[in-house]
NUMI-637954 format. One record per residue: residue number from 1; residue in three letters; z, y negated, x negated of N, C-alpha, C, O in turn. Coordinates in Angstrom, 1 decimal. Layout:
+-----+--------+--------+--------+--------+--------+--------+--------+--------+--------+--------+--------+--------+--------+
: num : residu :    nzz :    nyy :    nxx :   cazz :   cayy :   caxx :    czz :    cyy :    cxx :    ozz :    oyy :    oxx :
+-----+--------+--------+--------+--------+--------+--------+--------+--------+--------+--------+--------+--------+--------+
: NUM :    ALA :      Z :      Y :      X :      Z :      Y :      X :      Z :      Y :      X :      Z :      Y :      X :
...
+-----+--------+--------+--------+--------+--------+--------+--------+--------+--------+--------+--------+--------+--------+
//
This chain:
+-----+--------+--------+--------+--------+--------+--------+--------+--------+--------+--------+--------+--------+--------+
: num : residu :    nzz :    nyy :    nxx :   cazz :   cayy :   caxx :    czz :    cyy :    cxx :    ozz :    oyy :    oxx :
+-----+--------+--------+--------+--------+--------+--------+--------+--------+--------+--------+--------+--------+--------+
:   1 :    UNK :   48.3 :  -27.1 :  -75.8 :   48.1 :  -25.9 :  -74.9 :   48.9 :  -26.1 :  -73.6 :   48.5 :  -25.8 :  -72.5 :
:   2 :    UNK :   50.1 :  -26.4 :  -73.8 :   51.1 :  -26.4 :  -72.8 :   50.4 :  -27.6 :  -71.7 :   50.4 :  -27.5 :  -70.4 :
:   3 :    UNK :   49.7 :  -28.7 :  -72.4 :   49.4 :  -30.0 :  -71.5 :   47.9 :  -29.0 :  -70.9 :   47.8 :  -29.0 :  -69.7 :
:   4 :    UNK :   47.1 :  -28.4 :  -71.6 :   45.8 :  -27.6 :  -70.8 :   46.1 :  -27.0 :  -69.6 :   45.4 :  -27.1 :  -68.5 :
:   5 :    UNK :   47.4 :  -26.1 :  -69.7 :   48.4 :  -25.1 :  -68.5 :   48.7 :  -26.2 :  -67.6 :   48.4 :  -25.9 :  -66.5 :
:   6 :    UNK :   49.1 :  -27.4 :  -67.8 :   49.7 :  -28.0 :  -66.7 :   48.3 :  -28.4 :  -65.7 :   48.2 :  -28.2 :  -64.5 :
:   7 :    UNK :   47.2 :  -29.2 :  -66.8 :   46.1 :  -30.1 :  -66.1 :   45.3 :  -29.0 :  -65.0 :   45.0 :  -29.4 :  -63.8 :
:   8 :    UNK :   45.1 :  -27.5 :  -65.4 :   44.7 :  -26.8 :  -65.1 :   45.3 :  -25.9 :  -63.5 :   44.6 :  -25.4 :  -62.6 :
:   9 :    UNK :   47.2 :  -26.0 :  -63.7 :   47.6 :  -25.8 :  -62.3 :   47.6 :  -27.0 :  -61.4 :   47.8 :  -26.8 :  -60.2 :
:  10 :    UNK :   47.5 :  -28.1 :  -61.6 :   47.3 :  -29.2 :  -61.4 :   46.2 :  -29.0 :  -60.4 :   46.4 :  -29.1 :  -59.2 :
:  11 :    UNK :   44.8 :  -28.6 :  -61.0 :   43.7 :  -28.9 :  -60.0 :   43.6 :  -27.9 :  -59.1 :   43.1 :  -28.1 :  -58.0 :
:  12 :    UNK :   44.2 :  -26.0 :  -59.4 :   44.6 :  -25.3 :  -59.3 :   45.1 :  -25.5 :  -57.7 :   44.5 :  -25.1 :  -56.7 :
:  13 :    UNK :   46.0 :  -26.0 :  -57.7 :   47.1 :  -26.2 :  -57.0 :   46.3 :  -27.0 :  -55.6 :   46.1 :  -26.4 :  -54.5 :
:  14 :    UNK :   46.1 :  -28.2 :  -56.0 :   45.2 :  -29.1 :  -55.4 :   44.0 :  -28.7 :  -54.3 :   43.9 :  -29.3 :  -53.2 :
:  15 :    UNK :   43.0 :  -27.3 :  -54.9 :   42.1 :  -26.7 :  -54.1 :   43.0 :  -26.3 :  -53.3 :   43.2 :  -27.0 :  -52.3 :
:  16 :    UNK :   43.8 :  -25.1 :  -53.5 :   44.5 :  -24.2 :  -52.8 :   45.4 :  -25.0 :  -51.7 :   45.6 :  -24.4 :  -50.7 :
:  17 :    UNK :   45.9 :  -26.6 :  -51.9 :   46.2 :  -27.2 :  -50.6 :   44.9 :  -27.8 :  -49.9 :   45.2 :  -28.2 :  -48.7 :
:  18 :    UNK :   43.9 :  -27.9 :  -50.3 :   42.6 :  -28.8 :  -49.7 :   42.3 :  -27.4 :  -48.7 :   42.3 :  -27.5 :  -47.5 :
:  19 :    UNK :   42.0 :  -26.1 :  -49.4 :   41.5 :  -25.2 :  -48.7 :   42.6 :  -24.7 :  -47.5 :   42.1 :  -24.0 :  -46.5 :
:  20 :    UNK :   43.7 :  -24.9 :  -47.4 :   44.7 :  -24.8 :  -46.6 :   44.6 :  -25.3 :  -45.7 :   44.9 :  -24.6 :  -44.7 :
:  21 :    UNK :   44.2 :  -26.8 :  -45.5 :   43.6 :  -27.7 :  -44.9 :   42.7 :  -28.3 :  -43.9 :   42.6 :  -29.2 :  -43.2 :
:  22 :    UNK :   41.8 :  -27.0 :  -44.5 :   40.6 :  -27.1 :  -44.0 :   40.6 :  -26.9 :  -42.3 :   41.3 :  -26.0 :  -41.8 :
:  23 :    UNK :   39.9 :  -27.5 :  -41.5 :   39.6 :  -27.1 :  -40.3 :   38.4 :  -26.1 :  -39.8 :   37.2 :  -26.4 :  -39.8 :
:  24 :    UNK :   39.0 :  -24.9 :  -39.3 :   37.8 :  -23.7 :  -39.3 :   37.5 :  -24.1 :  -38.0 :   38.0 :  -25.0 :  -37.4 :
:  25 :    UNK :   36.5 :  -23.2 :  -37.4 :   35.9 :  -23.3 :  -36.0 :   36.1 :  -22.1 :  -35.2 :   35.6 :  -21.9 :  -34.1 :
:  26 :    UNK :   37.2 :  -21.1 :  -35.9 :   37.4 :  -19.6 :  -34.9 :   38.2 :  -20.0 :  -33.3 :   37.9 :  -19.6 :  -32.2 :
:  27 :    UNK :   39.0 :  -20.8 :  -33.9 :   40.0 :  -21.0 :  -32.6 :   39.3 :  -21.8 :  -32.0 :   39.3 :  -21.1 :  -31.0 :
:  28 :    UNK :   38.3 :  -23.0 :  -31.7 :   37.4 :  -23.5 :  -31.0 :   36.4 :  -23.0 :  -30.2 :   36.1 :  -23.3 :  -29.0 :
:  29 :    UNK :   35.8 :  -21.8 :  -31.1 :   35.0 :  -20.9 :  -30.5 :   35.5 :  -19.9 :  -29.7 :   34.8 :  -19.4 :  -28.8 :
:  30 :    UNK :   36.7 :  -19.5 :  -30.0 :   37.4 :  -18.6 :  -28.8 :   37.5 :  -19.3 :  -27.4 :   37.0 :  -19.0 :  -26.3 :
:  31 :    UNK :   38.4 :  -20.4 :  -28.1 :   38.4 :  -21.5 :  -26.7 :   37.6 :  -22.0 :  -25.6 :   38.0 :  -22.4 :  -24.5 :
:  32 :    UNK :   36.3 :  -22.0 :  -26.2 :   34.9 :  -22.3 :  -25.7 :   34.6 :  -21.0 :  -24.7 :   34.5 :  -21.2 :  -23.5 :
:  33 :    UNK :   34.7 :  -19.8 :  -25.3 :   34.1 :  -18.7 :  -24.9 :   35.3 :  -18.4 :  -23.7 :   35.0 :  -18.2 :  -22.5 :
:  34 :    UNK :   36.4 :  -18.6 :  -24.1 :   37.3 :  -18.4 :  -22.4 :   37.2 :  -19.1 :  -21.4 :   37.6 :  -18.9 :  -20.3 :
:  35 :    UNK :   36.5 :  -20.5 :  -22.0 :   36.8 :  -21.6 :  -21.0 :   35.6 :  -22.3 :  -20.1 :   35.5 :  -22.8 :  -19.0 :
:  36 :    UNK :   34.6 :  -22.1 :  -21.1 :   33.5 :  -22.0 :  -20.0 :   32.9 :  -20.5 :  -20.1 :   32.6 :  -19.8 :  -21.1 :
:  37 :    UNK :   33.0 :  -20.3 :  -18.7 :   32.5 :  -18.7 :  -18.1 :   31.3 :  -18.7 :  -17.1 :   31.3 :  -19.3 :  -16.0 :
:  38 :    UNK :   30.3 :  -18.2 :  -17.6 :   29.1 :  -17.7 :  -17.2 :   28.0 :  -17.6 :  -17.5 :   27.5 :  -18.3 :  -18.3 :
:  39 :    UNK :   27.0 :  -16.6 :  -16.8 :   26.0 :  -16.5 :  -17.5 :   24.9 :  -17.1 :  -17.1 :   23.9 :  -16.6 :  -17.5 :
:  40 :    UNK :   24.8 :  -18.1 :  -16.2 :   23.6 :  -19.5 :  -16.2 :   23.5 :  -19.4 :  -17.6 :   24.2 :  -19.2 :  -18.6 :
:  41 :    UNK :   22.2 :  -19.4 :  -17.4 :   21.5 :  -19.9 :  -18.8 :   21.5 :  -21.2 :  -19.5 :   21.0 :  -21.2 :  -20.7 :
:  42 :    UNK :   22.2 :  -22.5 :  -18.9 :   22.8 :  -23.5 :  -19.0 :   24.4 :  -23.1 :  -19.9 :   24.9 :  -23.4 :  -21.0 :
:  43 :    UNK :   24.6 :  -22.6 :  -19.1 :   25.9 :  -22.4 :  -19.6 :   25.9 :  -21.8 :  -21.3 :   26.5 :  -22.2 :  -22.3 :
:  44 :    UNK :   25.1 :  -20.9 :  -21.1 :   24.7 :  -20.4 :  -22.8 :   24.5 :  -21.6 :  -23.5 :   25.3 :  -22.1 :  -24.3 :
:  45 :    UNK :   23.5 :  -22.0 :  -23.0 :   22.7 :  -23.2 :  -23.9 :   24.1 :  -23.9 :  -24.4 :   24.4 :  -24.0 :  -25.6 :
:  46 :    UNK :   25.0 :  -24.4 :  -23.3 :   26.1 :  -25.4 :  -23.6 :   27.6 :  -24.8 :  -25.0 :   28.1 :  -25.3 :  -26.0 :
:  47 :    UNK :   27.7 :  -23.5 :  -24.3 :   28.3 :  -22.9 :  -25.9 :   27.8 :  -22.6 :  -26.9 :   28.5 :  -22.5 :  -27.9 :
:  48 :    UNK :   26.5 :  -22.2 :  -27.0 :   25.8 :  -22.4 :  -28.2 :   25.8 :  -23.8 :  -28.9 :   26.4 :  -24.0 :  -29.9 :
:  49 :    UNK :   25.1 :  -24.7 :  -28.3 :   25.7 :  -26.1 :  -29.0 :   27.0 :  -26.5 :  -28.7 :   27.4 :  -27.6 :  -29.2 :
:  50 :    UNK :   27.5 :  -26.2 :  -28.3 :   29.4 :  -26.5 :  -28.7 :   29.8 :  -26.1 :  -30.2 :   30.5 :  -26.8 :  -30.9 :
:  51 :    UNK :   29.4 :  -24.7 :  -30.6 :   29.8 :  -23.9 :  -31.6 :   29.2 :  -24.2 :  -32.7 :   29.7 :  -24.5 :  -33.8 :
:  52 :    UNK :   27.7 :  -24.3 :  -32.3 :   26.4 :  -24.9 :  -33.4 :   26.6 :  -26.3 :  -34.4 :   26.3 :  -26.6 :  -35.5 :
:  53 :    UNK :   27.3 :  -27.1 :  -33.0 :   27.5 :  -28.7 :  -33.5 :   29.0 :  -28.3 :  -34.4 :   29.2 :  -28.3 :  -35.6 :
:  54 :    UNK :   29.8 :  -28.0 :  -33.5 :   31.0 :  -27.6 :  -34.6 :   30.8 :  -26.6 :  -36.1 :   31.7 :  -26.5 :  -37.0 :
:  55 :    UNK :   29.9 :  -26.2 :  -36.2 :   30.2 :  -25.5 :  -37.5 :   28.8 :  -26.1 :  -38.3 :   28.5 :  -25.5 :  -39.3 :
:  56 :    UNK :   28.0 :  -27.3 :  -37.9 :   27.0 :  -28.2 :  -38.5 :   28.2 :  -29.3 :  -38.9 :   28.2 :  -29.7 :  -40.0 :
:  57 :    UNK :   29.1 :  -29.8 :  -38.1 :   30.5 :  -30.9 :  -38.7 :   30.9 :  -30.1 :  -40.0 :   31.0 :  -30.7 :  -41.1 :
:  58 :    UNK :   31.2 :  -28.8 :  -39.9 :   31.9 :  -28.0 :  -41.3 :   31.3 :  -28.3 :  -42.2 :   31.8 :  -28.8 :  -43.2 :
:  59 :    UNK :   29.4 :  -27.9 :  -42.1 :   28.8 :  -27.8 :  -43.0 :   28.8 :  -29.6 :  -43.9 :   29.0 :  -29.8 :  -45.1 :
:  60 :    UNK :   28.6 :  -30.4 :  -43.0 :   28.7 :  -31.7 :  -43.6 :   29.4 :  -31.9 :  -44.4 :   29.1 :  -32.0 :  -45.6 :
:  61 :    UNK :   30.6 :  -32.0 :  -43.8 :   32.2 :  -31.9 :  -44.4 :   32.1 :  -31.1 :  -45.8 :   32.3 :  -31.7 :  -46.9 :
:  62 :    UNK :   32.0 :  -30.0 :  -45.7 :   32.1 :  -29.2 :  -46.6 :   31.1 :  -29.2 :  -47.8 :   31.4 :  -29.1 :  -49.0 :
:  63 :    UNK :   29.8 :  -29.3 :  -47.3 :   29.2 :  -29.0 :  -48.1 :   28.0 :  -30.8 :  -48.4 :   27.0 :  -31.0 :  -49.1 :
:  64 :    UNK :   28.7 :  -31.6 :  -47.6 :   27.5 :  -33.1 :  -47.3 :   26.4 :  -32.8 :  -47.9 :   25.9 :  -33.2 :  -49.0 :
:  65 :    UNK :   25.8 :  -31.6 :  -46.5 :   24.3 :  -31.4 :  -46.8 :   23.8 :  -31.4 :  -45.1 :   24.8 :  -31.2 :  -44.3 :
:  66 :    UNK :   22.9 :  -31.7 :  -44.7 :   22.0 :  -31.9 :  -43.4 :   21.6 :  -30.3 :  -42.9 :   20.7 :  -29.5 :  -43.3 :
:  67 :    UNK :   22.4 :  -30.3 :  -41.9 :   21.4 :  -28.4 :  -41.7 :   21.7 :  -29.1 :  -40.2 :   22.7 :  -29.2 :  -39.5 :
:  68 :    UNK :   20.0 :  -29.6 :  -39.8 :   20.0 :  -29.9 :  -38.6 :   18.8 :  -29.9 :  -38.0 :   17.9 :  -30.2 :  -38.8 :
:  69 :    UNK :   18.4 :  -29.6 :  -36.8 :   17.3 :  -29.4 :  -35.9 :   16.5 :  -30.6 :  -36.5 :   17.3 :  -31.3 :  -37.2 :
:  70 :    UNK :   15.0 :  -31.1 :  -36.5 :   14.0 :  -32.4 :  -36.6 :   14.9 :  -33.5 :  -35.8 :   15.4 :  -34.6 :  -36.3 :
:  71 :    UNK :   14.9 :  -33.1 :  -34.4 :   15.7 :  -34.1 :  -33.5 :   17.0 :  -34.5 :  -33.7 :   17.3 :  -35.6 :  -33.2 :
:  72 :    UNK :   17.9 :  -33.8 :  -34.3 :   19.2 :  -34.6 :  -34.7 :   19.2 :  -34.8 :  -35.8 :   20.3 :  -35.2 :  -36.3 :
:  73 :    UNK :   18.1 :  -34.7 :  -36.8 :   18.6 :  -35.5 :  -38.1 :   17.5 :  -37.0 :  -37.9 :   17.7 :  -37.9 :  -38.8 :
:  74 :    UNK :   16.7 :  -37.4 :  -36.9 :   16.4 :  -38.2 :  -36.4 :   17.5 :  -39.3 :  -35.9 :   17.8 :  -40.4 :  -36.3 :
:  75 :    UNK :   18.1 :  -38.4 :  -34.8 :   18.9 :  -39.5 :  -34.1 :   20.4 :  -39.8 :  -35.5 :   21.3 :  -40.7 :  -35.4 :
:  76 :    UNK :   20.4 :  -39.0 :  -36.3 :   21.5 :  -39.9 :  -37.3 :   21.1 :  -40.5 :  -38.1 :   21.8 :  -41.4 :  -38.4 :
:  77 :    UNK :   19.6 :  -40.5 :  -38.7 :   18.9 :  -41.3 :  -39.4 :   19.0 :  -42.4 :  -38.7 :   19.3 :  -43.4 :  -39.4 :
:  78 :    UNK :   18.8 :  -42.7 :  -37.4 :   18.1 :  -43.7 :  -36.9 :   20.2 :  -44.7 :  -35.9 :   20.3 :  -45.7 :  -35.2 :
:  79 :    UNK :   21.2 :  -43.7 :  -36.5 :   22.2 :  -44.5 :  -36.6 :   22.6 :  -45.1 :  -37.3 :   22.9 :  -44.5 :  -38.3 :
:  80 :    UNK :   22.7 :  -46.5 :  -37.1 :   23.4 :  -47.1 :  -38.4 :   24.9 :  -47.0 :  -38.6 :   25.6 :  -47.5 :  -37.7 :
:  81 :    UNK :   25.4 :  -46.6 :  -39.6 :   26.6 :  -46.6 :  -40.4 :   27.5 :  -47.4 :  -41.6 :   26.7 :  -48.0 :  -42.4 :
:  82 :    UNK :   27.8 :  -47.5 :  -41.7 :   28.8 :  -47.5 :  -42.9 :   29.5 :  -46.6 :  -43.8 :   29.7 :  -46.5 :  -45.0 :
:  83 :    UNK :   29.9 :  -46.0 :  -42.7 :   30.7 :  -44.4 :  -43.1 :   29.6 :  -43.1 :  -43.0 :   28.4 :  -43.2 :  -42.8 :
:  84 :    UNK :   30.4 :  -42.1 :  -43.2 :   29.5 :  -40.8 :  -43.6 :   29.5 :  -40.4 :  -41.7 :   30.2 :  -40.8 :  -40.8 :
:  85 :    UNK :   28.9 :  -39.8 :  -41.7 :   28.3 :  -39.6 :  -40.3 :   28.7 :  -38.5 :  -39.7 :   28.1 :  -38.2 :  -38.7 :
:  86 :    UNK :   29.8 :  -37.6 :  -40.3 :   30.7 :  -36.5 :  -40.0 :   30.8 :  -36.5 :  -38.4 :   30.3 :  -35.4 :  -38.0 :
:  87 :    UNK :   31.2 :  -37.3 :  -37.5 :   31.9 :  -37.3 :  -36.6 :   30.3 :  -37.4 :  -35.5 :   30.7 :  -37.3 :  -34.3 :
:  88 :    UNK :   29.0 :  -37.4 :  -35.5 :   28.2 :  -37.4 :  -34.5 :   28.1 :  -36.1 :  -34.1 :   27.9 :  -36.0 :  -32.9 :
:  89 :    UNK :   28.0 :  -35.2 :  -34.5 :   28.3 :  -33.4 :  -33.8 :   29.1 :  -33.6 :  -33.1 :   29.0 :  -33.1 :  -32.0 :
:  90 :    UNK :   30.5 :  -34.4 :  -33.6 :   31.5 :  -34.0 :  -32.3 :   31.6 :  -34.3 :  -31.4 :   32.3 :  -33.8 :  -30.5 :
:  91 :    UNK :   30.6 :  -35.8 :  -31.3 :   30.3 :  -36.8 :  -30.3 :   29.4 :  -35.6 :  -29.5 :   29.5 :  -35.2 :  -28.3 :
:  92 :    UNK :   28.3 :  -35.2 :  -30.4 :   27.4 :  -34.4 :  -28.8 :   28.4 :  -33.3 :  -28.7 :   27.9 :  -32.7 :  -27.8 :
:  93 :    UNK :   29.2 :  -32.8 :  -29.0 :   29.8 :  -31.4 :  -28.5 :   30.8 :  -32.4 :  -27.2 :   31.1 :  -31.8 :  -26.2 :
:  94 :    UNK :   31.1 :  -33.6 :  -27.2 :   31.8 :  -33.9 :  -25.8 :   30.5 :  -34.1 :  -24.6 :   30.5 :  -33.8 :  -23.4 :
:  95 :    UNK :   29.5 :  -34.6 :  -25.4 :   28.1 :  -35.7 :  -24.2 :   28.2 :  -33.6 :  -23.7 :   28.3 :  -33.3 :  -22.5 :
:  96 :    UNK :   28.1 :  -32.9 :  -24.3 :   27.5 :  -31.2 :  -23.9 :   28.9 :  -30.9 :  -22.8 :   28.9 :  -30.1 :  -21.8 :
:  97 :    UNK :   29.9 :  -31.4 :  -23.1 :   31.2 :  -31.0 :  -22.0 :   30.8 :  -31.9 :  -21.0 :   30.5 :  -31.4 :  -19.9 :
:  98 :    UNK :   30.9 :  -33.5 :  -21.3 :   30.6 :  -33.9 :  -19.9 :   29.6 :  -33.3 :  -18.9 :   29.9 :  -33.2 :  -17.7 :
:  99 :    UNK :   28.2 :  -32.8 :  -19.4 :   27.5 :  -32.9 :  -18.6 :   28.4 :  -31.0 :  -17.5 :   27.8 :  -30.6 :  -16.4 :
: 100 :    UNK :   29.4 :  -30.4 :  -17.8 :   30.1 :  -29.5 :  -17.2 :   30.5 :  -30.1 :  -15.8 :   30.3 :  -29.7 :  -14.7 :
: 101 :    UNK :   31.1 :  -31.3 :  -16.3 :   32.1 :  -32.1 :  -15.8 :   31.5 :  -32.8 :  -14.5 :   31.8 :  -32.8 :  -13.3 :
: 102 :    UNK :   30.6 :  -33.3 :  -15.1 :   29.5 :  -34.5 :  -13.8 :   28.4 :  -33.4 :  -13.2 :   27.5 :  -33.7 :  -12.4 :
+-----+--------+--------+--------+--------+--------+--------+--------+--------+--------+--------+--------+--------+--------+
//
């Protein structure tokens, strides 16, 4: 019994630093919403996919399931990898800053 108590706070334990850990998307989306300002209709479009791509990275992450438009589960399909493909949301949430920038 005593060894059940231990195995038990063990994994216990484990979630509760994993979920500690976790990277949310509140503070990004604040950030987004202070930092680019206006209401061009571009500009929407650009924090909407800022926010959208960032909390489609969570869903991966979190849950490694595909919740994506026809066109971007194309263009990751049609990336070749090795690794899990976490990191192409974040890649378009910069290509969506640059085009601010240029």
């Amino acid at each position: 019994m005593l060894m059940l108590g231990f195995f038990v706070a063990t994994v216990v334990d484990r979630w509760k630093n994993m979920f500690a850990n976790i990277g949310f998307i509140d503070n990004v989306a604040i950030y987004v919403s202070t930092t680019i300002i206006g209401v061009e209709e571009e500009l929407k479009i650009i924090r909407r996919n800022i926010i959208r791509y960032c909390c489609l990275t969570q869903v991966l992450v979190l849950r490694d399931i595909r919740f994506l438009m026809p066109h971007e589960l194309k263009q990751m399909e049609d990336l070749e990898s090795l690794h899990p493909k976490y990191w192409i949301p974040i890649k378009w949430v910069f290509v969506s800053l640059k085009k601010l920038i240029y």
